[in-house]
C-alpha positions in Angstrom: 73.4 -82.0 -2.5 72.2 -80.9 0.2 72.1 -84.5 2.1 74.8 -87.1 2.1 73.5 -90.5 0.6 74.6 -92.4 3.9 71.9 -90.1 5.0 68.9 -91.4 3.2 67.1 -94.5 4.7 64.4 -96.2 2.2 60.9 -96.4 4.0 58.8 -99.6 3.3 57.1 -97.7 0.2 60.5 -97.1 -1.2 62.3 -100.8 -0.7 58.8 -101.9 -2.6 59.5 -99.5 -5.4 63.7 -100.3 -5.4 63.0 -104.2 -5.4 60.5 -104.2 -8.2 61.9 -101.4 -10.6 64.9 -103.2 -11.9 65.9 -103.4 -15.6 64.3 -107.1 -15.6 60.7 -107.3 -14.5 58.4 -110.2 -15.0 55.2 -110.9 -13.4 52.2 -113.1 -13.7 49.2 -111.3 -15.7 45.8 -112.4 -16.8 44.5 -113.1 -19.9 45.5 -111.4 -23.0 42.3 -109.7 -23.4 42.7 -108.4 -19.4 46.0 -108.4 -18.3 45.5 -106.9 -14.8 42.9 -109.4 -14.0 43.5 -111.1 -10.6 41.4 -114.1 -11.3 43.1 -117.0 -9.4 39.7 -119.3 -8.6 38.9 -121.5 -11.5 35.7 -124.2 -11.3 36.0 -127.2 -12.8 35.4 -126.7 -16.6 36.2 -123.5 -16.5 39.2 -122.0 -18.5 42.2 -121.2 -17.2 44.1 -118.5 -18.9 47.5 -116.6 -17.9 50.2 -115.2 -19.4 53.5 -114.2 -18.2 54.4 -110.4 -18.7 58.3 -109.4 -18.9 59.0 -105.6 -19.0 62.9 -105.0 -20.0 64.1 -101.6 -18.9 68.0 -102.6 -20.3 70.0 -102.0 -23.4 70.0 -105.6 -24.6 67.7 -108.5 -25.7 66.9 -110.6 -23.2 66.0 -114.5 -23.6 63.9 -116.3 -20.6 62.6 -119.6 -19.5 59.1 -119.8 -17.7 58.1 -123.5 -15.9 54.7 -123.8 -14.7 52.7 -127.1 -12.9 48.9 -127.6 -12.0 49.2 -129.5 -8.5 46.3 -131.5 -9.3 45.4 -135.5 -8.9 47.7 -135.8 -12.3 49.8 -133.2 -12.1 50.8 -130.9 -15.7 54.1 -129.4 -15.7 55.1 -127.0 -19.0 57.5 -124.4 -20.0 58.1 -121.9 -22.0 60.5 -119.7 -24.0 60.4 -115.9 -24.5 62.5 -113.1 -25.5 62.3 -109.4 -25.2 64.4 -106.4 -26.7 65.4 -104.0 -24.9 63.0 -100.7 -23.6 60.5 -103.5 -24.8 57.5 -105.1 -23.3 56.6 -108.4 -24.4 54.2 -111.9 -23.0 54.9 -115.4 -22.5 51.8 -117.2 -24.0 52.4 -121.0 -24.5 51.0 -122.0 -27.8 49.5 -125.0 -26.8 47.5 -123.5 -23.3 44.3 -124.9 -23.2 44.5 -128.9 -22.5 41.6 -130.6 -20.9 42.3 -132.6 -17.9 39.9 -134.9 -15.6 39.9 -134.3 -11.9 39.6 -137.3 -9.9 35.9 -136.6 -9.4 35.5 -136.9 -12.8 34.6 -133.2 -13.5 36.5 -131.3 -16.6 39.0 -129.3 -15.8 40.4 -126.9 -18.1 44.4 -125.7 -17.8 
């Protein structure tokens, strides 16, 4: 090699790429339907629908736990369970996503 490895200093770029690209990797996604979707402003009434995405890069199946809350007037708390083999992809939908809740205006609020 012709550089030591106690040579090599990781520039911003590269600690970015080094912290994300681990054999574990789950992020926040949209919807199903459009998963890079950066929607994060919801009206009231309007849907709200995300889904977690976890990417495992290892040799073995992984199991997670997801907890989620809506900081709202009445406040909704859930979890979730997911698994994914390994080299696999797979998404954290909760079964039971779309729950109508009242905002202390009284509008509809969808979560």
């Amino acid at each position: 090699m012709a550089f030591d490895r106690s040579d090599w200093l990781a520039t911003p770029a590269a600690q970015a790429l080094l912290r994300n690209n681990r054999p574990l990797l789950a992020y926040l996604a949209g919807k199903p339907d459009s998963f890079t979707s950066k929607d994060h402003n919801f009206l009231p009434g309007e849907a709200v629908e995300k889904q977690i995405v976890l990417i495992n890069n290892s040799r073995e199946t992984v199991t997670c736990e997801a907890g989620w809350s809506f900081d709202l007037p009445c406040c909704v708390v859930g979890s979730m369970l997911g698994a994914a083999a390994g080299g696999q992809a797979a998404s954290m939908r909760s079964v039971n996503s779309t729950m109508a809740l009242a905002s202390s205006s009284g509008a509809s609020i969808a979560a």
